[in-house]
N, C-alpha and C positions, 0 to 999 in steps of 0.2 A: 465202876464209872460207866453211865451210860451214855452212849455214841447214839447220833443219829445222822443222814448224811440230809445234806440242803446242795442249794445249787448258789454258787456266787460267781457272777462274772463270765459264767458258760462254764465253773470249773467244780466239779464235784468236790466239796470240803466236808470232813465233820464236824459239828455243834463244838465239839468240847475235844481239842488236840492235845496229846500227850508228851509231855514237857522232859527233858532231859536237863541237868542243871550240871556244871561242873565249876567247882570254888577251889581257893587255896588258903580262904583266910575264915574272916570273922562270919561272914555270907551276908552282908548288909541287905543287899541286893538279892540276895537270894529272898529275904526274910519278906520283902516288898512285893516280890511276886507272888510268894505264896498269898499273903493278906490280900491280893488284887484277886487271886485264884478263888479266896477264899469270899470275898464279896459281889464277885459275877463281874468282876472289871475285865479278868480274862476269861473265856469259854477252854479252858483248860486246868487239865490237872498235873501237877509235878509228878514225877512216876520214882525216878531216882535222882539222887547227890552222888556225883561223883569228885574224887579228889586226887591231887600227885601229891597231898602232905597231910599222915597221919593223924598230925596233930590240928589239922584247922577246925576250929570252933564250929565254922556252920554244920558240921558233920552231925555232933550233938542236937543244932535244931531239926534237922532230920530225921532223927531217932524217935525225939519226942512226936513229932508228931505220925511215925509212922509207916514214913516212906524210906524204902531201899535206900541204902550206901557203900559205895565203891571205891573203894582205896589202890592206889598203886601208887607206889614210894617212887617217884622218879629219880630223886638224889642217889638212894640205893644203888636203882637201877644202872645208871648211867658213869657214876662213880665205879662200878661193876665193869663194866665196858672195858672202861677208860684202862682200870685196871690188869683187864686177862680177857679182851674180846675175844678169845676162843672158847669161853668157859659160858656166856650168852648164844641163848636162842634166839639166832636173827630169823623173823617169819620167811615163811616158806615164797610167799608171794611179795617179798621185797627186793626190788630192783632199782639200783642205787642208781645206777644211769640214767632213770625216769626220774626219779625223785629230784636226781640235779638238776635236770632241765627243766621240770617244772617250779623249781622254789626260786621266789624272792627275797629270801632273809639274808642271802649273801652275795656280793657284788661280783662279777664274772671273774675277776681278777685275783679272788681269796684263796688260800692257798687250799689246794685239793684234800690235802690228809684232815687239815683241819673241820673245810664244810661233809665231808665223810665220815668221821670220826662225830660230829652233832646229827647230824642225819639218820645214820645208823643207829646210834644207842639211843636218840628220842624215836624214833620207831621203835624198837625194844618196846619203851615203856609205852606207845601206845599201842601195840598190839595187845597188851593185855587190858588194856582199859577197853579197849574194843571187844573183849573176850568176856568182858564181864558186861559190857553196855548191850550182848546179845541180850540176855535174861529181860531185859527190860527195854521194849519195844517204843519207838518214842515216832512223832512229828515231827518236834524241832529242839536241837540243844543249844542249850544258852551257856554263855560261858560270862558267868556271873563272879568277876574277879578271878578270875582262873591266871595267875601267873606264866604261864608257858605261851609259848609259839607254836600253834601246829602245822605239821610238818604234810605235805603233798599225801605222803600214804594213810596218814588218818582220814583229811579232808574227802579225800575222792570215795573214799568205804561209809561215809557219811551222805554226800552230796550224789546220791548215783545218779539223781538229775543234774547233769550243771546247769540248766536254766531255771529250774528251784534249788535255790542253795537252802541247807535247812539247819547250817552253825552261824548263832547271832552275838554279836559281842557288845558290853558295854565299854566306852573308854573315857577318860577322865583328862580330854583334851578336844578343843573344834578344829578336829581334823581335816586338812591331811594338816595341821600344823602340829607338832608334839605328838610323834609317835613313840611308843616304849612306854618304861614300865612306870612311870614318876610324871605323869602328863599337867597336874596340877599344880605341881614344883616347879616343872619345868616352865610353865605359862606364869607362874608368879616371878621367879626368878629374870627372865624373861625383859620383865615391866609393862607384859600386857597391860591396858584397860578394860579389855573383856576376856572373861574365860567359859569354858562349857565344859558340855560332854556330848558325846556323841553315841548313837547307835548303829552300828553296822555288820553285815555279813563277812564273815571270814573270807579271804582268801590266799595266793599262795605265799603271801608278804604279811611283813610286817604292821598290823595298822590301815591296809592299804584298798580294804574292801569295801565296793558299794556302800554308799550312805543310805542311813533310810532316815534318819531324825536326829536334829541338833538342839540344847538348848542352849542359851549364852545368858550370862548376868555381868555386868558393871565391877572392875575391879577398883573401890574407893581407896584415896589414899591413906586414910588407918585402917584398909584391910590389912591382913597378919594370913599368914601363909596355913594356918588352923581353920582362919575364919573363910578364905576360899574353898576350903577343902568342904568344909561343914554346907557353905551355900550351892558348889558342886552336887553334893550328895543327893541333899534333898531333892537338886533337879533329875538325877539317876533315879531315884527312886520312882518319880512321876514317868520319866520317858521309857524307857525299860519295857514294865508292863505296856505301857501304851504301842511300843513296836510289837509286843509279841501278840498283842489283842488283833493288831492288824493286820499279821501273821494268820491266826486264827480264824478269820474273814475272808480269808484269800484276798488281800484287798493290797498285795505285792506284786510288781514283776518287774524284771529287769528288763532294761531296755540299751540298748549301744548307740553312743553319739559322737562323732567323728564330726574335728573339725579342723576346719586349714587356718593354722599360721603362719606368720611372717615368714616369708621366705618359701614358702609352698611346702611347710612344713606340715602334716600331719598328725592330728593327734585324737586318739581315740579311747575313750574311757565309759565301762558299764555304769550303769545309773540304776537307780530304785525308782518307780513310778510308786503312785499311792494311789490306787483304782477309790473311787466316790463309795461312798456305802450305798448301798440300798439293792 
């Protein structure tokens, strides 16, 4: 792949940034960015597929076409733990004190053995995804259907800038509403009238990171919880590529917007800007 560097925004990027993909299932989405990749919609190349389950399909379109694939069985893994966490390699650089303070996945109040006990053995398994994601030097990973949560000690071995974060997720609900793994169900079930999906960067929560793009469509009354899911997709399909193209342009940055309410309350939350092209 040839790289060359330009200048966007005052910030040195290259032409064509190197993609990191990680799936758990069919890779629908995975399959879309490549054909964006593959038609100059993205100025990037997928480098590797990485996966926590053996068996997911898009692992195969991977193959076929060429590109590295990374397996780590987190079931195994974690079920391993669970079992005889003496008999697990916890990384040398994991510090469980840090990792509670900085995670959102569980409410101050959860019981300590339990958020310890997730913490710990999903670290396990990502240190070796991390062990394997060395081999294959990336710009930005997408997590393209990837079932898991990650956890403070992946994210920050990823994100060494925290003012570019560079883990981007797709989710199958117009967040912050319907977070978790069923976002379409959950908005049908629901009685929404609109549903979407959303694009946004990881961070140390659930669902809970910077937006950078939403689409929405009309939930009709003979939709069928198939039929949302199908007009969902298609718009995943479209936006996806479309964040990580603008990724690729430097044409992100975060920005913090603090604001007072009722009661001199305070509230403060990161935002994604979209810098103009050109």
């Amino acid at each position: 792949m040839e790289d060359w560097i330009i200048s966007i925004g005052g910030r040195q990027m290259k032409s064509r940034i190197r993609i990191g993909a990680l799936i758990s299932g069919t890779g629908t989405n995975l399959q879309a960015i490549l054909k964006a990749c593959d038609r100059g919609e993205i100025d990037g190349q997928v480098v590797f597929i990485g996966s926590d389950n053996p068996e997911a399909a898009g692992l195969q379109m991977g193959r076929q076409a060429g590109i590295a694939t990374i397996v780590v069985d987190y079931d195994a893994i974690e079920r391993g733990f669970r079992a005889d966490p003496d008999q697990m390699k916890i990384p040398p650089d994991f510090h469980i004190d840090d990792i509670r303070r900085k995670q959102h996945l569980f409410p101050p109040d959860a019981e300590r053995h339990r958020v310890v006990q997730f913490l710990t053995g999903r670290s396990i398994a990502e240190d070796q995804l991390l062990r394997q994601m060395q081999a294959h030097p990336f710009d930005l990973l997408v997590c393209a259907g990837f079932m898991r949560v990650l956890t403070p000690y992946f994210i920050d071995r990823v994100n060494i800038d925290p003012n570019r974060p560079r883990i981007m997720n797709i989710h199958p609900a117009l967040l912050p509403a319907f977070p978790g793994v069923d976002g379409y169900a959950d908005t049908f079930r629901y009685g929404c009238k609109i549903a979407g999906c959303t694009v946004h960067f990881i961070d140390y929560g659930e669902d809970t990171g910077p937006i950078i793009s939403q689409r929405a469509f009309a939930i009709r009354d003979d939709d069928t919880l198939e039929s949302v899911k199908k007009k969902g997709l298609a718009l995943e399909w479209e936006v996806f590529p479309h964040c990580i193209q603008l990724f690729a342009r430097g044409r992100l940055r975060l920005a913090r917007r603090s604001f007072e309410l009722a009661g001199g309350v305070q509230f403060e939350r990161t935002v994604v800007n979209i810098l103009p092209a050109g």
